[in-house]
Phi, psi and omega in degrees: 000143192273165190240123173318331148319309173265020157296139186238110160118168185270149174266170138002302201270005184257336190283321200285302179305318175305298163335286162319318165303318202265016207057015170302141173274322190240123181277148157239156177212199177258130156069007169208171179221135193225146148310119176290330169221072150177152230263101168175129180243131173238134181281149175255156169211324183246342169241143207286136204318316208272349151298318186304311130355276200293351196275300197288303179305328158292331184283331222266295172315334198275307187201085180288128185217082185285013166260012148256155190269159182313319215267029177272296175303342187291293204282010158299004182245028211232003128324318199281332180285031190246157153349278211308335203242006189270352165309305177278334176269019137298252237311284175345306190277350183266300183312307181289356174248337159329298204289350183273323205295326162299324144337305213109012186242166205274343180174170184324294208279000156296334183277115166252036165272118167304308171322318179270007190260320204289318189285340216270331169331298199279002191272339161264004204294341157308296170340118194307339188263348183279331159322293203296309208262296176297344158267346156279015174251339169315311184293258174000309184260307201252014175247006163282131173333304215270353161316306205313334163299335172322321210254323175123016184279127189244033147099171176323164147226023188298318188271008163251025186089021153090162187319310192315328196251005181183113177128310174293348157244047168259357184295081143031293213231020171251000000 
């Protein structure tokens, strides 16, 4: 048994509490991005943990829903993690965080105002990659299965006798 005095590095539940003391939304690690508060880590492999962060914190700014949870943006961003697409989205993710660093901020994910993340968004929103991300989240994000209750989506209904008998009146709020 290791005696806690000579143990070297944080256990799981001290790196988690500091995290949390400090207000992070995301632990970076080697080689993962994990949640301060709900149970799910996503591994990295070809792009840096701390990209990966700023990935998920963009996609979130992008197409805001606070009744989906982070690890939804995770895994739509989580494409972003090959050989082929980790040049660009390094280069991508250095530039949105220079521009918050123009801010006055130490990099994106430092910044905590949505608003002001948001303002940094639209000074790139031209930009190929901000293009790129934003139209794979179109897919990415709303074409996983376990969103759609979220949204009232109950999926096709061509094979369940189509919208007149499900679906078509459920509507709530008229």
């Amino acid at each position: 048994m290791t005696d806690v005095k000579t143990r070297k590095g944080l256990t799981r539940r001290e790196l988690l509490s500091r995290a949390v003391a400090a207000g992070a939304t995301f632990v970076v690690g080697a080689g993962y991005v994990a949640s301060t508060d709900a149970a799910w880590a996503l591994e990295t492999t070809a792009i840096k943990p701390e990209t990966m962060a700023t990935l998920i914190q963009m996609a979130r700014d992008i197409y805001p829903h606070d009744h989906v949870a982070d690890e939804y943006y995770a895994i739509a961003v989580k494409g972003y993690d090959s050989a082929e697409a980790a040049p660009a989205v390094e280069v991508g993710i250095a530039a949105l965080n220079a521009a918050a660093m123009g801010k006055g901020y130490a990099d994106y994910l430092s910044i905590g105002w949505e608003r002001d993340r948001v303002d940094i968004l639209r000074s790139l929103e031209d930009s190929a990659f901000f293009q790129q991300v934003r139209g794979g989240l179109v897919t990415g994000l709303y074409n996983q299965k376990a969103v759609w209750p979220l949204f009232g989506y109950e999926g096709e209904s061509f094979s369940k006798g189509g919208y007149i008998d499900r679906g078509f009146d459920d509507i709530n709020w008229l």
